[in-house]
ZAROVEX-286331 format. One line per field, with one value per residue: chain; x, y, z of N, C-alpha, C, O in turn; residue number from 0. Coordinates in Angstrom, 2 decimals. Layout:
ZAROVEX-286331
chain <- A  ...
n_x <- X  ...
n_y <- Y  ...
n_z <- Z  ...
ca_x <- X  ...
ca_y <- Y  ...
ca_z <- Z  ...
c_x <- X  ...
c_y <- Y  ...
c_z <- Z  ...
o_x <- X  ...
o_y <- Y  ...
o_z <- Z  ...
n <- NUM  ...
end
This chain:
ZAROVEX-286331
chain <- A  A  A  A  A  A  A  A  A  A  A  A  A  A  A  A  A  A  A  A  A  A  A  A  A  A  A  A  A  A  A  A  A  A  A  A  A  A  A  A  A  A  A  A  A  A  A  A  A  A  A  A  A  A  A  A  A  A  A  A  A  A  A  A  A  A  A  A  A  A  A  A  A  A  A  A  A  A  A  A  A  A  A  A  A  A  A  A  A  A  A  A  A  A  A  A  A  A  A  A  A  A  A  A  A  A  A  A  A  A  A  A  A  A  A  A  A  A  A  A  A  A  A  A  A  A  A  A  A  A  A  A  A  A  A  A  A  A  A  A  A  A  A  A  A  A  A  A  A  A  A  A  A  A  A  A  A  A  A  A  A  A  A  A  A  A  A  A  A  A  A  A  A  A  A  A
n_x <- 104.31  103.86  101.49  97.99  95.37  92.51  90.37  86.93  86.25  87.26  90.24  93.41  94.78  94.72  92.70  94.25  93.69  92.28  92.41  92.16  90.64  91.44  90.27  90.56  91.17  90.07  90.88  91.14  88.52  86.02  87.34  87.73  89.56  88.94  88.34  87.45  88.48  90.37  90.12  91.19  91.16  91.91  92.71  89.97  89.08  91.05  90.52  88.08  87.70  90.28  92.19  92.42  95.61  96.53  95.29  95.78  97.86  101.12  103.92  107.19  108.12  110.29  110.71  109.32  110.62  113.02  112.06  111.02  113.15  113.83  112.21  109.56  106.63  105.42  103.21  102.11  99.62  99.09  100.23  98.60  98.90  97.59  98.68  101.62  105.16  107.61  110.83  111.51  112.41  110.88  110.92  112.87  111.88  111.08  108.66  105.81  106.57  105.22  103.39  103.03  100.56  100.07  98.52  97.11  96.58  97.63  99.49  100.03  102.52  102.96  103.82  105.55  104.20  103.07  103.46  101.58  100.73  99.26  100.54  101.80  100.70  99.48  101.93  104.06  106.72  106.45  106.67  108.79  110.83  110.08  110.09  112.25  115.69  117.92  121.75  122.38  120.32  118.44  114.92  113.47  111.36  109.92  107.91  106.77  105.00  102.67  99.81  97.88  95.22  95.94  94.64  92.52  92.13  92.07  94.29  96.71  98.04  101.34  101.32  103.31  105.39  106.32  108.01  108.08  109.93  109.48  109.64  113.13  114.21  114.21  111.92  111.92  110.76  108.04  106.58  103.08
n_y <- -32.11  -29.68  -28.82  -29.74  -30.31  -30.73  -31.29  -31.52  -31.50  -32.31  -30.77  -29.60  -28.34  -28.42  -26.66  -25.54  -26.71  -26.55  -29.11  -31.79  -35.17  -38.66  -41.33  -44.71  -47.22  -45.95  -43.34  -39.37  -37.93  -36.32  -35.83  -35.70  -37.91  -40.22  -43.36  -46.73  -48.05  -46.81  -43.48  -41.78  -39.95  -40.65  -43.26  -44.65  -44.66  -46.80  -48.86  -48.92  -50.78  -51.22  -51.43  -48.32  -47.43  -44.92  -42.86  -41.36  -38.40  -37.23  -34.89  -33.50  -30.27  -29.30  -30.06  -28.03  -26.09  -26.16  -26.22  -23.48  -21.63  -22.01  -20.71  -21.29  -20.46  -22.40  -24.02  -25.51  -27.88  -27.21  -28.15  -30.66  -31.93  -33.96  -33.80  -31.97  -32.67  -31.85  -32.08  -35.00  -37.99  -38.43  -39.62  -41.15  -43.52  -47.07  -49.12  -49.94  -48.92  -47.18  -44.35  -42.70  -40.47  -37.51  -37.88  -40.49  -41.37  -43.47  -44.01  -46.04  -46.51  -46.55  -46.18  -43.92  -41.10  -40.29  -37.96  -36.26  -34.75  -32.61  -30.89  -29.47  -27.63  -26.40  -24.92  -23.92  -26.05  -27.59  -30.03  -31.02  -30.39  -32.25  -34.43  -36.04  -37.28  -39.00  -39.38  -41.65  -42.07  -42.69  -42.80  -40.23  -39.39  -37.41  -35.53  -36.43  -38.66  -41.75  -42.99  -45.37  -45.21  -46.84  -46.56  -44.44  -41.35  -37.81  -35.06  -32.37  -29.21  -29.72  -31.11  -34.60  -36.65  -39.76  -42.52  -45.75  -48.07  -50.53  -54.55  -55.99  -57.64  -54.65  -52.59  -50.61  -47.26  -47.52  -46.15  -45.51
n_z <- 225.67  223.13  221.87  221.36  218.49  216.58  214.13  213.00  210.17  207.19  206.63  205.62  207.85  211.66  213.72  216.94  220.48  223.39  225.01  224.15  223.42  223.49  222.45  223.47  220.75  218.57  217.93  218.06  219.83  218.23  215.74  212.59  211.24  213.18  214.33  213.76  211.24  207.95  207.94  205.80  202.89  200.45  201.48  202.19  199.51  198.27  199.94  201.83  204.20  205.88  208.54  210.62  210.87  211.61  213.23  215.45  214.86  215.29  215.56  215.59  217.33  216.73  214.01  212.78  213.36  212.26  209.75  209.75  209.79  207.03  206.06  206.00  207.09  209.51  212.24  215.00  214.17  211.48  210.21  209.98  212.21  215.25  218.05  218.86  219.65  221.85  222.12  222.18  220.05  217.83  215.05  215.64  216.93  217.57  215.38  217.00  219.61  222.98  223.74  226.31  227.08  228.89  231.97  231.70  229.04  226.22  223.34  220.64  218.46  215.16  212.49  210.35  208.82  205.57  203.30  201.20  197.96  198.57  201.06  199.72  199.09  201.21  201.70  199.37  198.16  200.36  200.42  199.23  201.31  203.72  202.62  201.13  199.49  200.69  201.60  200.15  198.61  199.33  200.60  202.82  205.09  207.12  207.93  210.46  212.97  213.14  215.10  216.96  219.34  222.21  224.90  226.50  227.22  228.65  226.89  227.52  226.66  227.53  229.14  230.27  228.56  228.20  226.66  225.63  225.01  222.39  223.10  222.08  219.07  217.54  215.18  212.43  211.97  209.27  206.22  207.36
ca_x <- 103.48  103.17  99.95  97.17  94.78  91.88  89.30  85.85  86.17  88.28  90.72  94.44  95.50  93.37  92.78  94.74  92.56  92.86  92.51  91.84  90.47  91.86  89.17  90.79  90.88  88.98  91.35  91.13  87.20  85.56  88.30  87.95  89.79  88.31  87.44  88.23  88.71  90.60  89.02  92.12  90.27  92.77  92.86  89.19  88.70  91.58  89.85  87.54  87.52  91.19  92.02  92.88  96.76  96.20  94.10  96.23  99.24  102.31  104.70  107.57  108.26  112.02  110.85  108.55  111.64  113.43  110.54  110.89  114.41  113.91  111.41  108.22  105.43  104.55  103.19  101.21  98.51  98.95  100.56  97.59  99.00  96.81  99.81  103.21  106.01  109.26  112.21  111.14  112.86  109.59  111.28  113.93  110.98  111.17  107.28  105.20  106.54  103.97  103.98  102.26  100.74  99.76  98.09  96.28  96.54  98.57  99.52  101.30  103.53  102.38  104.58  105.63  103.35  103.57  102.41  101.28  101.14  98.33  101.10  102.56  98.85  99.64  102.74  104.37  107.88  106.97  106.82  110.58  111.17  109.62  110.13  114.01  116.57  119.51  122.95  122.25  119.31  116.42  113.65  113.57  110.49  109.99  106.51  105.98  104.31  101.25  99.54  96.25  94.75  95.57  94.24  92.30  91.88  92.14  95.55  96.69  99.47  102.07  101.40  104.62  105.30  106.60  108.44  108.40  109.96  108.99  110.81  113.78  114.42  113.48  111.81  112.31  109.54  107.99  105.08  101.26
ca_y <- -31.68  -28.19  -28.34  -30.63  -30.12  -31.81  -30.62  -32.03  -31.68  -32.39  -29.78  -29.52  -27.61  -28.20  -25.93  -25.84  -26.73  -26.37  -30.09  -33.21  -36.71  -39.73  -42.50  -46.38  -47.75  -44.80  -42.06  -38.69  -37.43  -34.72  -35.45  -36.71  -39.20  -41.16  -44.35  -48.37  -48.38  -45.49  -42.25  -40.50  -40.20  -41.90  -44.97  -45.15  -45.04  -47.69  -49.64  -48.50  -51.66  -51.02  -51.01  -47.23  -46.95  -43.45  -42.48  -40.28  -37.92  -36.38  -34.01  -32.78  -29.00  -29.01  -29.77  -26.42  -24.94  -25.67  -25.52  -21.96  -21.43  -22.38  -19.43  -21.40  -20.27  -23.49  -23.62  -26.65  -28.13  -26.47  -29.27  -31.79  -33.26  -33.89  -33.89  -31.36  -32.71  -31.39  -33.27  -36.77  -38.39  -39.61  -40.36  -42.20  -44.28  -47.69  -49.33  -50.54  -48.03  -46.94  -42.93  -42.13  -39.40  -37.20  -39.36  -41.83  -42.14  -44.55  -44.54  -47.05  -45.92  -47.75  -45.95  -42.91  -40.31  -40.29  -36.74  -35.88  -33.38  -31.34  -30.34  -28.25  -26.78  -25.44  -23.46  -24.36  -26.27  -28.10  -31.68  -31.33  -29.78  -33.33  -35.54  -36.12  -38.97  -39.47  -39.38  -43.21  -42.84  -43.83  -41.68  -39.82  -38.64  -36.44  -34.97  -36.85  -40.08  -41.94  -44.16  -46.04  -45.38  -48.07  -46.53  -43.48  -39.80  -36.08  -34.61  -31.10  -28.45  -29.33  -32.60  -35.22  -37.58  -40.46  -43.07  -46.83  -48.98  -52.19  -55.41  -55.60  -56.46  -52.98  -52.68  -48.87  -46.95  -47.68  -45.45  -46.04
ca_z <- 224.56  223.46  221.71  220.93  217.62  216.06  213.17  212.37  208.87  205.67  206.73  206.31  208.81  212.61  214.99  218.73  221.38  225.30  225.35  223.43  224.53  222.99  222.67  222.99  219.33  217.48  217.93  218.79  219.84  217.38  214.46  211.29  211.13  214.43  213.78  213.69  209.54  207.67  207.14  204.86  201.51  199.80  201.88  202.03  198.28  198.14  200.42  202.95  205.36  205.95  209.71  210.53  211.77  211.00  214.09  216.22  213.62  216.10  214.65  216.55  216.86  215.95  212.69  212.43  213.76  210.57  208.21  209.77  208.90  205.72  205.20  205.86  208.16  210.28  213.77  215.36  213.83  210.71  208.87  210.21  213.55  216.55  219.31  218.52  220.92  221.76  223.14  222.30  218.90  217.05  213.99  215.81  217.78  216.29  215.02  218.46  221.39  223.19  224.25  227.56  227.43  230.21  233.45  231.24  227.63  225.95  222.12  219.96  217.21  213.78  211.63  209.81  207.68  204.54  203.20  199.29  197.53  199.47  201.88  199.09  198.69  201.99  201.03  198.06  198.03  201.61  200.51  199.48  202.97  204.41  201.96  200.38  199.28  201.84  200.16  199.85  197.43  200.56  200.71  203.89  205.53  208.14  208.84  212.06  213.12  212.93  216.00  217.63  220.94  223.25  226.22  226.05  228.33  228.23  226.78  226.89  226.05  228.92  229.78  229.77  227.50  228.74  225.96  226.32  223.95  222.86  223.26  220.68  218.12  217.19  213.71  212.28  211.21  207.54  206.08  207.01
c_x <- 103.40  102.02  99.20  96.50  93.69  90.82  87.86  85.68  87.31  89.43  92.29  95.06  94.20  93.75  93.39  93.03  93.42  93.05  92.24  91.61  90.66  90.58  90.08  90.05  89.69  90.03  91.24  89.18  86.75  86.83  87.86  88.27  89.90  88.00  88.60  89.07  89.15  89.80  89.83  91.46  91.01  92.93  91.04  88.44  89.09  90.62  89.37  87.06  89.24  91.27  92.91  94.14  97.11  95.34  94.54  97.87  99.91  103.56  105.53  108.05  109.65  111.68  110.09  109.52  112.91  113.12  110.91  112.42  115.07  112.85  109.96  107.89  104.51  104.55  102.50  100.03  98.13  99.90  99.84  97.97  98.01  97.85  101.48  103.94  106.83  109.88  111.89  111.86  111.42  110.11  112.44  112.92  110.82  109.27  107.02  105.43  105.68  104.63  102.75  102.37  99.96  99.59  97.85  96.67  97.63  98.27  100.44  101.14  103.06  102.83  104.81  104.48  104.02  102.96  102.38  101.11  100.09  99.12  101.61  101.39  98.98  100.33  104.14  106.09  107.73  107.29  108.15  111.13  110.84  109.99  111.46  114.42  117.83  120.83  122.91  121.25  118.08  116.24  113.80  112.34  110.57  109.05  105.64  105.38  103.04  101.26  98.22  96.46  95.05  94.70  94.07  92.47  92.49  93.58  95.33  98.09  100.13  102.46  102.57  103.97  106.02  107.12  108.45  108.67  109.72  110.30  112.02  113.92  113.56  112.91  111.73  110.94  109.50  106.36  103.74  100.06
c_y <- -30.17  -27.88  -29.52  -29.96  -31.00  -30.80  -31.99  -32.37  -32.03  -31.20  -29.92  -29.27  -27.98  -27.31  -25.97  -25.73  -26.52  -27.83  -31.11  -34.28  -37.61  -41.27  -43.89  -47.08  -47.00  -43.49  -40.74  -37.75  -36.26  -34.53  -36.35  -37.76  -40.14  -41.95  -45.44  -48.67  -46.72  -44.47  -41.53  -41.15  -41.10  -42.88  -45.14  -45.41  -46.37  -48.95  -49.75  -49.97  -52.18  -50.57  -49.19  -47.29  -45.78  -42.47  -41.15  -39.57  -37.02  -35.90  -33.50  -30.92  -28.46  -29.65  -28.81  -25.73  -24.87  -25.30  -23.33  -20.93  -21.54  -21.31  -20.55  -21.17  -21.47  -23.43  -25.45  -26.74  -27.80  -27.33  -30.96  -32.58  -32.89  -33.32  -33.50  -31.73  -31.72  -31.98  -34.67  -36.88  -39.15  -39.98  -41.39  -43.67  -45.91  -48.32  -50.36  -49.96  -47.42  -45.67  -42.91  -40.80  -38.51  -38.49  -40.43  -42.27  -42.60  -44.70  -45.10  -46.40  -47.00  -47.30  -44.01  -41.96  -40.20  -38.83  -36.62  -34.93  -31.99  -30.56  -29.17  -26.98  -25.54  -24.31  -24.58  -24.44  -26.95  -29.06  -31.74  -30.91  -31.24  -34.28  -35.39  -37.31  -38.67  -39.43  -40.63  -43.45  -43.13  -42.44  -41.52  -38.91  -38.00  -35.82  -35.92  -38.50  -40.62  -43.21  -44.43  -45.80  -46.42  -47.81  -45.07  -42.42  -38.58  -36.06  -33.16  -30.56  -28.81  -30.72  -33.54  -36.16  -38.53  -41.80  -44.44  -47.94  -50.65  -53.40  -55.59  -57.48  -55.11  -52.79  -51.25  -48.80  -47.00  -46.78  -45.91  -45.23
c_z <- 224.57  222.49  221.43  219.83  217.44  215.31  212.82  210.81  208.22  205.84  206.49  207.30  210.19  213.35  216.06  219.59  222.79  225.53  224.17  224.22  223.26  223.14  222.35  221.31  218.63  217.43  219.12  219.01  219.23  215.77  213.46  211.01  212.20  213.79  213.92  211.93  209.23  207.34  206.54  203.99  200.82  199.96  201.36  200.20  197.62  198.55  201.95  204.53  206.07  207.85  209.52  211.38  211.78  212.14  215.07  215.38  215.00  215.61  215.87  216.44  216.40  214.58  211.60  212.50  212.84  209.79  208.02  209.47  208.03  204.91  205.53  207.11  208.61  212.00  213.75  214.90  212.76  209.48  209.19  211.19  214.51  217.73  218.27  219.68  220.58  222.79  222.58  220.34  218.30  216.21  213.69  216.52  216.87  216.31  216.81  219.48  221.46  224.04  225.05  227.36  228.12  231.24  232.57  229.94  226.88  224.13  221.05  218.76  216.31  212.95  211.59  209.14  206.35  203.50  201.79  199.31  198.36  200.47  200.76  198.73  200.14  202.25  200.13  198.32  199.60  201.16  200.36  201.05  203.83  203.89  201.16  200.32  199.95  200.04  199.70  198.76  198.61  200.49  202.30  204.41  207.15  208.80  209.33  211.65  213.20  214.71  215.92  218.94  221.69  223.97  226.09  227.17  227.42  227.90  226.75  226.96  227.57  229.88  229.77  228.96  228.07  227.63  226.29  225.33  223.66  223.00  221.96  220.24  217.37  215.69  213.25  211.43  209.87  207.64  206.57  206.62
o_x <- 103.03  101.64  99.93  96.83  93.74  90.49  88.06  85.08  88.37  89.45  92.70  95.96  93.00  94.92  92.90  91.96  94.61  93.96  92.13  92.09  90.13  90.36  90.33  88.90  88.62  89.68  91.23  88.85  87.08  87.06  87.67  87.51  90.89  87.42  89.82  90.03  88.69  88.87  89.46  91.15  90.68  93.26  90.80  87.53  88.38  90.12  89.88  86.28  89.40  90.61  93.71  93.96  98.31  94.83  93.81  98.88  99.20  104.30  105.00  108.28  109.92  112.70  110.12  109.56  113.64  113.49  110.99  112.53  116.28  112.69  109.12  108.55  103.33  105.42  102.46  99.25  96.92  100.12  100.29  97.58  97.60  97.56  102.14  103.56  106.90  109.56  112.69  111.75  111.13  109.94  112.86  113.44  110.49  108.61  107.76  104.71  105.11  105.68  101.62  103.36  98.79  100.18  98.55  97.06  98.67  97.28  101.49  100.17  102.82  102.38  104.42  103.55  105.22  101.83  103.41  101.19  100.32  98.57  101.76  101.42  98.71  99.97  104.79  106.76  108.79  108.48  108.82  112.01  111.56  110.29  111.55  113.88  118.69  120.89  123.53  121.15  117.03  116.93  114.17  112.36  111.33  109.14  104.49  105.33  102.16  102.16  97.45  97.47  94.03  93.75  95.01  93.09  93.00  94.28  94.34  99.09  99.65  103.26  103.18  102.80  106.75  106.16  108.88  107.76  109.75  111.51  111.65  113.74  112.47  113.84  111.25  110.32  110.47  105.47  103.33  98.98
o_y <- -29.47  -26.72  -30.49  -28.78  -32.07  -29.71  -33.15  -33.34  -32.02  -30.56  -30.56  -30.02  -27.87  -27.09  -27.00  -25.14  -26.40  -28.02  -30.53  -34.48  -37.35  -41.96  -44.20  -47.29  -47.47  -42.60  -40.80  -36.97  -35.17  -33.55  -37.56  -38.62  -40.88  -41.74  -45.38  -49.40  -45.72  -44.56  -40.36  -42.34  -42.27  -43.66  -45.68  -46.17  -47.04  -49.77  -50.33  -49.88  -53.26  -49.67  -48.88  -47.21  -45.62  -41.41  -40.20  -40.27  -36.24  -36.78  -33.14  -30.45  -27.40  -29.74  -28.74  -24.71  -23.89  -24.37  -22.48  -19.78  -21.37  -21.12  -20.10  -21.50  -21.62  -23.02  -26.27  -25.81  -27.90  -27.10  -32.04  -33.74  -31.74  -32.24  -34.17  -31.26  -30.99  -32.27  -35.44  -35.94  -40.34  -41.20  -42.02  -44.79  -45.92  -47.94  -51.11  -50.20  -46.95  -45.64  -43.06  -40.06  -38.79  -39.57  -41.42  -43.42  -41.94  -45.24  -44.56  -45.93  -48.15  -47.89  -43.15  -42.74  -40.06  -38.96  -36.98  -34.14  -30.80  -29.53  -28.00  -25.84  -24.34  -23.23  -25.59  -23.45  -26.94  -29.28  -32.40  -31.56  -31.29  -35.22  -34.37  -38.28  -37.97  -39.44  -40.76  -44.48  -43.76  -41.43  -42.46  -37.71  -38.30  -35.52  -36.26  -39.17  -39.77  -43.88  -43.94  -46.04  -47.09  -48.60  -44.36  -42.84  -38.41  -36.89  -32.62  -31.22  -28.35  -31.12  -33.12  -36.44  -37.88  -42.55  -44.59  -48.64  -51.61  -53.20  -55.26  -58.38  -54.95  -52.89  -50.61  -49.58  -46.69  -46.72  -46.90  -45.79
o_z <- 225.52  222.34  221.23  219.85  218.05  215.80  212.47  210.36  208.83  204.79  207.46  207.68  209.94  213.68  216.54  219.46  223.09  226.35  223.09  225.33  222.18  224.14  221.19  220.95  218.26  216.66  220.35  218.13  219.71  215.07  213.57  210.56  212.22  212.73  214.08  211.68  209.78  206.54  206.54  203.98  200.67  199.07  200.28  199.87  196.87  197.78  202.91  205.48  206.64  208.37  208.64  212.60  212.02  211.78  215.36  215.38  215.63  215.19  216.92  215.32  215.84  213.91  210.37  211.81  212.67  209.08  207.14  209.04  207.87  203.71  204.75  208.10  208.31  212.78  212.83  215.11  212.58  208.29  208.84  211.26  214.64  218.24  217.48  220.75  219.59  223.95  223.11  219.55  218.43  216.24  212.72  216.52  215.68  217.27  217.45  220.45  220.47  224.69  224.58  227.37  227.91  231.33  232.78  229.72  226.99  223.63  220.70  218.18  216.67  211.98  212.38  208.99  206.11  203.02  201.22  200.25  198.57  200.86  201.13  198.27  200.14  202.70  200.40  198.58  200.23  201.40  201.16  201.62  204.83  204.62  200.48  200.84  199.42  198.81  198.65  198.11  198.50  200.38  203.01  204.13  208.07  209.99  209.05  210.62  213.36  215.21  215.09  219.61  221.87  223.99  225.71  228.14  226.31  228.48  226.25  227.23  228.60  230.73  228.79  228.70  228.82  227.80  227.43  224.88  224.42  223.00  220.84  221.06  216.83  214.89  214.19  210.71  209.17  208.50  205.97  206.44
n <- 0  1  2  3  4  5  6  7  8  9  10  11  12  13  14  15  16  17  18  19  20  21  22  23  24  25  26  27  28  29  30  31  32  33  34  35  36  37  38  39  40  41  42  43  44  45  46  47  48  49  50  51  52  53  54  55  56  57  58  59  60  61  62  63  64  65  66  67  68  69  70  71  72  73  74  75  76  77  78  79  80  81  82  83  84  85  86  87  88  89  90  91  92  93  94  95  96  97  98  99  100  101  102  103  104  105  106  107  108  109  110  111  112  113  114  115  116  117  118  119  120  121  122  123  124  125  126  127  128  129  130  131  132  133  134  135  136  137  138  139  140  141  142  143  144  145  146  147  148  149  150  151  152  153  154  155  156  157  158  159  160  161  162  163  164  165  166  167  168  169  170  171  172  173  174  175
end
């Protein structure tokens, strides 16, 4: 991991922290969107008794490190993830592996992100930068993954990551 994040409020972008704690089935402690049922506005308007697979967002940093060779100014935490890796394939990860991370905490993969237009609010022309159609016509997303707490504790910048896939057949990530 090279950073952790989390914001209290309605925020796009969160803050880096020195640490984060992961709470078992609520998320990440002091963020917004903690909790058993969704807290993204959009789900909860949909339908606020919606379990939250939305609880912990991980972004890896080789795809800031294009963003940034594409002319945009992105760092960690600044396009709404809790946990920026590097080295690890999240968007190759298929739905259910569970990422150890540091000593203790344990979180299962539940899909992709799916980002709207507020990312372009942040600097204008990202969502195409994340969001595209393959030469095939499929939609292709890219800004990072979504999970749930299994198993909670402290995380911080530095810690390993540890990958563990589930039994196959493998099902490939779909939006949540």
């Amino acid at each position: 991991m090279i950073a952790v994040s989390r914001s209290a409020e309605y925020t796009f972008s969160k803050p880096n922290a020195g640490s984060i704690r992961l709470l078992a089935g609520l998320g990440v402690e002091g963020d917004v969107h903690q909790g058993v049922t969704v807290k993204h506005r959009s789900r909860v308007f949909k339908d606020p008794t919606q379990p939250n697979l939305r609880q912990v967002h991980l972004i890896h940093a080789e795809l800031h490190d294009e963003l940034r060779e594409s002319g945009f100014e992105v760092g960690p935490g600044q396009i709404g993830e809790n946990v920026t890796t590097r080295g690890v394939d999240l968007l190759g990860l298929p739905t259910g592996t569970l990422l150890h991370l540091g000593p203790e905490a344990v979180v299962e993969v539940t899909g992709l992100r799916n980002p709207c237009v507020q990312i372009d609010l942040f600097s204008n022309g990202l969502l195409k930068q994340v969001v595209h159609r393959d030469a095939a016509g499929e939609l292709v997303r890219r800004a990072g993954i979504m999970g749930i707490v299994v198993t909670g504790g402290e995380i911080k910048p530095g810690d390993e990551i540890r990958v563990e896939l589930p039994a196959e057949p493998h099902s490939p990530l779909k939006p949540v």
